[in-house]
Backbone as CSV, one residue per row, in Angstrom:
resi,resn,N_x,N_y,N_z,CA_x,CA_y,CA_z,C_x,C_y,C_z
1,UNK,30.816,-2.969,6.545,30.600,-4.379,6.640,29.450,-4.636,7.613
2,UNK,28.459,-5.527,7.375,27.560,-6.417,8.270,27.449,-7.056,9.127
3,UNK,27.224,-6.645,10.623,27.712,-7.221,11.517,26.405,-8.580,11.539
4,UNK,26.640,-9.545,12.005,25.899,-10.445,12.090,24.614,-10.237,13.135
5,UNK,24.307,-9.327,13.872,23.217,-8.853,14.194,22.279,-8.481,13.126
6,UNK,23.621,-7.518,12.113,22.044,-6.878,11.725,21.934,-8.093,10.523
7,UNK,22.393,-9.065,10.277,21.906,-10.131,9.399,20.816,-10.693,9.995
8,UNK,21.027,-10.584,11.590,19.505,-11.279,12.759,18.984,-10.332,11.685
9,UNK,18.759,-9.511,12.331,17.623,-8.284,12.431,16.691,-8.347,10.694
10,UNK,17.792,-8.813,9.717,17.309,-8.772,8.396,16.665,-10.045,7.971
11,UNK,16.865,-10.995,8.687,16.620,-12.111,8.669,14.682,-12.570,8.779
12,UNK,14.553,-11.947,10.474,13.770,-11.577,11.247,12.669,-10.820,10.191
13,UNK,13.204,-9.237,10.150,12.271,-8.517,9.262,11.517,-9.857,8.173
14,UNK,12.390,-10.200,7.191,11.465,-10.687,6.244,10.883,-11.929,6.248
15,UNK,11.149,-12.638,7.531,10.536,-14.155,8.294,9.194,-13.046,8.627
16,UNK,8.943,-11.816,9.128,7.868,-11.164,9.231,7.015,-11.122,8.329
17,UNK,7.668,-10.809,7.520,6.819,-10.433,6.262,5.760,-11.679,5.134
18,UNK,7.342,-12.300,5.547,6.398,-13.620,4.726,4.710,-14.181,5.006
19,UNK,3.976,-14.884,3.955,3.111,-14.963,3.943,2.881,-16.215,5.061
20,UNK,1.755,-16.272,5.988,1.448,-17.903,6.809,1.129,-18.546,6.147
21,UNK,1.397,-19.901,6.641,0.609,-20.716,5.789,-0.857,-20.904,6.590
22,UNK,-1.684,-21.457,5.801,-3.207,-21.811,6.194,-3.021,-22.542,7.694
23,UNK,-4.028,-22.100,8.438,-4.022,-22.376,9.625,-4.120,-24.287,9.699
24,UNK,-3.828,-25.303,10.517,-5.193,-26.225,10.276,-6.359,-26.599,10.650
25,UNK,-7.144,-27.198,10.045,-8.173,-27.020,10.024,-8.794,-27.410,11.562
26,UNK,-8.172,-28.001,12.609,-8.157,-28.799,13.863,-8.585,-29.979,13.695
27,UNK,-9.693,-30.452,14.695,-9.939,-32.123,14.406,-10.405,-32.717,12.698
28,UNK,-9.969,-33.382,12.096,-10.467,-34.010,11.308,-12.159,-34.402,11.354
29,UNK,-13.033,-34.683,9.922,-14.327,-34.821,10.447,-14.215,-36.082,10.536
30,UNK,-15.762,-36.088,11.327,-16.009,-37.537,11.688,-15.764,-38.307,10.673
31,UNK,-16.595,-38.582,9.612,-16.637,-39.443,8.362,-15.396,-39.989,8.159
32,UNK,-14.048,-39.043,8.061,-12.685,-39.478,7.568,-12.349,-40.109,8.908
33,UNK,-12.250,-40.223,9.835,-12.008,-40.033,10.649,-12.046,-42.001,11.136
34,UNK,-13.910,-42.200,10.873,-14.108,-43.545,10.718,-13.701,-44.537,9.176
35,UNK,-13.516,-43.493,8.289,-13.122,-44.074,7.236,-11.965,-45.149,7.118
36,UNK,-10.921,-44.130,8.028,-9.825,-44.349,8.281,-9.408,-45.577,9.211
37,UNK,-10.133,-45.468,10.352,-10.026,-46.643,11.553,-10.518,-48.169,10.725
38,UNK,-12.069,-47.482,10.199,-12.272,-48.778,9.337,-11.289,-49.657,8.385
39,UNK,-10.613,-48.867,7.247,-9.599,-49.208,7.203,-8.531,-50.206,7.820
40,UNK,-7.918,-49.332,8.436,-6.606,-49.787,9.263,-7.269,-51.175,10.282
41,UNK,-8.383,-51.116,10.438,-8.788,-52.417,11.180,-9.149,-53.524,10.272
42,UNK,-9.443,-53.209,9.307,-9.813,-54.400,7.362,-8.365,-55.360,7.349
43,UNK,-7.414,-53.853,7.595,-6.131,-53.955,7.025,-5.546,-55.261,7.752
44,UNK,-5.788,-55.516,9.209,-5.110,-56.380,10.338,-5.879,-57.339,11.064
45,UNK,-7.033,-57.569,10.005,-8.070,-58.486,10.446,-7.914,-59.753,9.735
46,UNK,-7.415,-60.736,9.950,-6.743,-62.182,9.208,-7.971,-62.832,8.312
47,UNK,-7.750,-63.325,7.212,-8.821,-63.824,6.057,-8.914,-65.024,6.830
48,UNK,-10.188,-65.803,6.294,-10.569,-66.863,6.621,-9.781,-67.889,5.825
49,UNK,-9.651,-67.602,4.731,-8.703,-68.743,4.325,-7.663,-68.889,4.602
50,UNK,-6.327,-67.647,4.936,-5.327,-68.081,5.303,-5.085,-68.593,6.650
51,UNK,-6.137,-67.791,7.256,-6.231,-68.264,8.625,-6.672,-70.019,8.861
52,UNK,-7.699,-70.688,8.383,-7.855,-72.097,8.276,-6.664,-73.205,7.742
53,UNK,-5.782,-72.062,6.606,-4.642,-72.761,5.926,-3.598,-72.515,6.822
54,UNK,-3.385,-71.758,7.416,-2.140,-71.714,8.300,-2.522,-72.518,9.868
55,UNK,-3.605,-72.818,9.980,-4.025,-73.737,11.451,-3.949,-74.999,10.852
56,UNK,-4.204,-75.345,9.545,-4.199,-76.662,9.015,-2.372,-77.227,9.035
57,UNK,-1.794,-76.086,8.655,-0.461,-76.402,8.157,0.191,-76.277,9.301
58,UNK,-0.181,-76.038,10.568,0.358,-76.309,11.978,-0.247,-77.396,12.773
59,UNK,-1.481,-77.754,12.018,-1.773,-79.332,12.369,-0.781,-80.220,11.848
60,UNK,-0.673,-80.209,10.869,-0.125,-80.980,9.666,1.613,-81.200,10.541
61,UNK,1.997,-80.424,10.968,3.700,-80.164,11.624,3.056,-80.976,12.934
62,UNK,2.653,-80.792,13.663,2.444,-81.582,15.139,2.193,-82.967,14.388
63,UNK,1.255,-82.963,13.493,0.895,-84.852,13.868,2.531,-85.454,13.276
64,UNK,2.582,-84.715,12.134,4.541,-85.423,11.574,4.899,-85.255,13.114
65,UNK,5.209,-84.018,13.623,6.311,-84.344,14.918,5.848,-85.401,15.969
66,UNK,4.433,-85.989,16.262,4.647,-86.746,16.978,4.334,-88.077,16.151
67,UNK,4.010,-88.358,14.988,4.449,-89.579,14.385,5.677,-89.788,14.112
68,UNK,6.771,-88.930,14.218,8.239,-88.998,14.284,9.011,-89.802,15.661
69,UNK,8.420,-89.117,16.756,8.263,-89.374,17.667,7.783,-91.361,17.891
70,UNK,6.614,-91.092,17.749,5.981,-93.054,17.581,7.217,-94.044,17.327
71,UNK,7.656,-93.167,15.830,8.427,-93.943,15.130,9.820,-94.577,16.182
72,UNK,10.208,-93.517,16.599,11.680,-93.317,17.514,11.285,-93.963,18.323
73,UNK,10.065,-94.313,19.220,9.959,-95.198,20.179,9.822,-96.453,20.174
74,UNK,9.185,-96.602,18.723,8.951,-98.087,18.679,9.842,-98.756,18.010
75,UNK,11.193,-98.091,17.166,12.397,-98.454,17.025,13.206,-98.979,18.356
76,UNK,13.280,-98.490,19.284,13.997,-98.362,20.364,13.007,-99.473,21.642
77,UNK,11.909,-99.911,21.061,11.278,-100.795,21.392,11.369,-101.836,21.016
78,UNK,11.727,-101.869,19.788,11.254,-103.427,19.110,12.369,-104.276,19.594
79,UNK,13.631,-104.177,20.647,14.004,-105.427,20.956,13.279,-106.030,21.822
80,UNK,12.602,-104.937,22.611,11.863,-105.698,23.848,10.692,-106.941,23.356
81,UNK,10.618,-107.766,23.274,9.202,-108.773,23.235,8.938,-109.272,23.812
82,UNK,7.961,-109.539,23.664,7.286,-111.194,24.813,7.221,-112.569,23.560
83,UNK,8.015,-113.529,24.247,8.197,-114.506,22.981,7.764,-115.762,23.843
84,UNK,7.895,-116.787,23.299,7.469,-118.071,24.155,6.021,-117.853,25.152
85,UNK,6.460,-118.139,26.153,5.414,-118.421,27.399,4.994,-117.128,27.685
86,UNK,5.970,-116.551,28.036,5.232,-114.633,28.095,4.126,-114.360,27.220
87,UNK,4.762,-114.896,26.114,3.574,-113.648,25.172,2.240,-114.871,25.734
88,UNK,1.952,-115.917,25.540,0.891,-116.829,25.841,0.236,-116.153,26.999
89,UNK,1.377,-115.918,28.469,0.604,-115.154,29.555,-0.265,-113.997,29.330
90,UNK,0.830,-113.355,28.764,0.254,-111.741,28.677,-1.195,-111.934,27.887
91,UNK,-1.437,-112.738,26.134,-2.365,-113.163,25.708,-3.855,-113.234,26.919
92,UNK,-3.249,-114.544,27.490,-4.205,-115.030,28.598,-4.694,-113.968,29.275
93,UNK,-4.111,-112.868,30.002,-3.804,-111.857,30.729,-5.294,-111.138,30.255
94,UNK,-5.262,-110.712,28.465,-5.521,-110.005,28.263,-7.115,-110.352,27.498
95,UNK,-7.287,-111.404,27.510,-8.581,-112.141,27.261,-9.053,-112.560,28.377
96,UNK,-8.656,-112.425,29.700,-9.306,-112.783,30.723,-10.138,-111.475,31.243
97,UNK,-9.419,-110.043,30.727,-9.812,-108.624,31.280,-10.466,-108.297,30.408
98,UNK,-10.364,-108.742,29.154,-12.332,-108.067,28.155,-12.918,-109.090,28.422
99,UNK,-13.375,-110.410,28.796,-14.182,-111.518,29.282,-14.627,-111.730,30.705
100,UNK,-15.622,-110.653,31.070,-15.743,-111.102,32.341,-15.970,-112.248,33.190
């Protein structure tokens, strides 16, 4: 019977024997090298159009959120007025300060 050494030992032998594989070649050449970077930098460089369409469509969200906003205030405003004599003052007020 086979002691499990000499299964090492047989193991070993023909891990010897076997053929290498091809060394590699070390650095890659230049050419691929920039091919590649070029690439991968194409790849993560944002288009002009989506880029203008996605700044537009985050304009587009701010002016709604603060015309939402307007809205909510001037709801929550409109009991306040100036009626009668007030509003006449304030009027006066306010034609006296563009009329020098």
């Amino acid at each position: 019977m086979k002691t499990p050494e000499d299964s090492l030992q047989n193991l070993l032998a023909l891990a010897a024997r076997a053929p290498r594989p091809p060394e590699a070649a070390g650095e890659p050449p230049f050419g691929l090298e920039t091919r590649v970077l070029a690439g991968w930098r194409a790849a993560h460089e944002p288009d002009e159009p989506a880029f203008l369409f996605l700044f537009l469509r985050r304009a587009m969200i701010a002016a709604s959120f603060i015309l939402l906003l307007s809205l909510g205030w001037s709801v929550t405003q409109s009991g306040v007025s100036a009626t009668g004599e007030d509003a006449a003052q304030l009027d006066y007020q306010i034609q006296m300060s563009l009329n020098p």
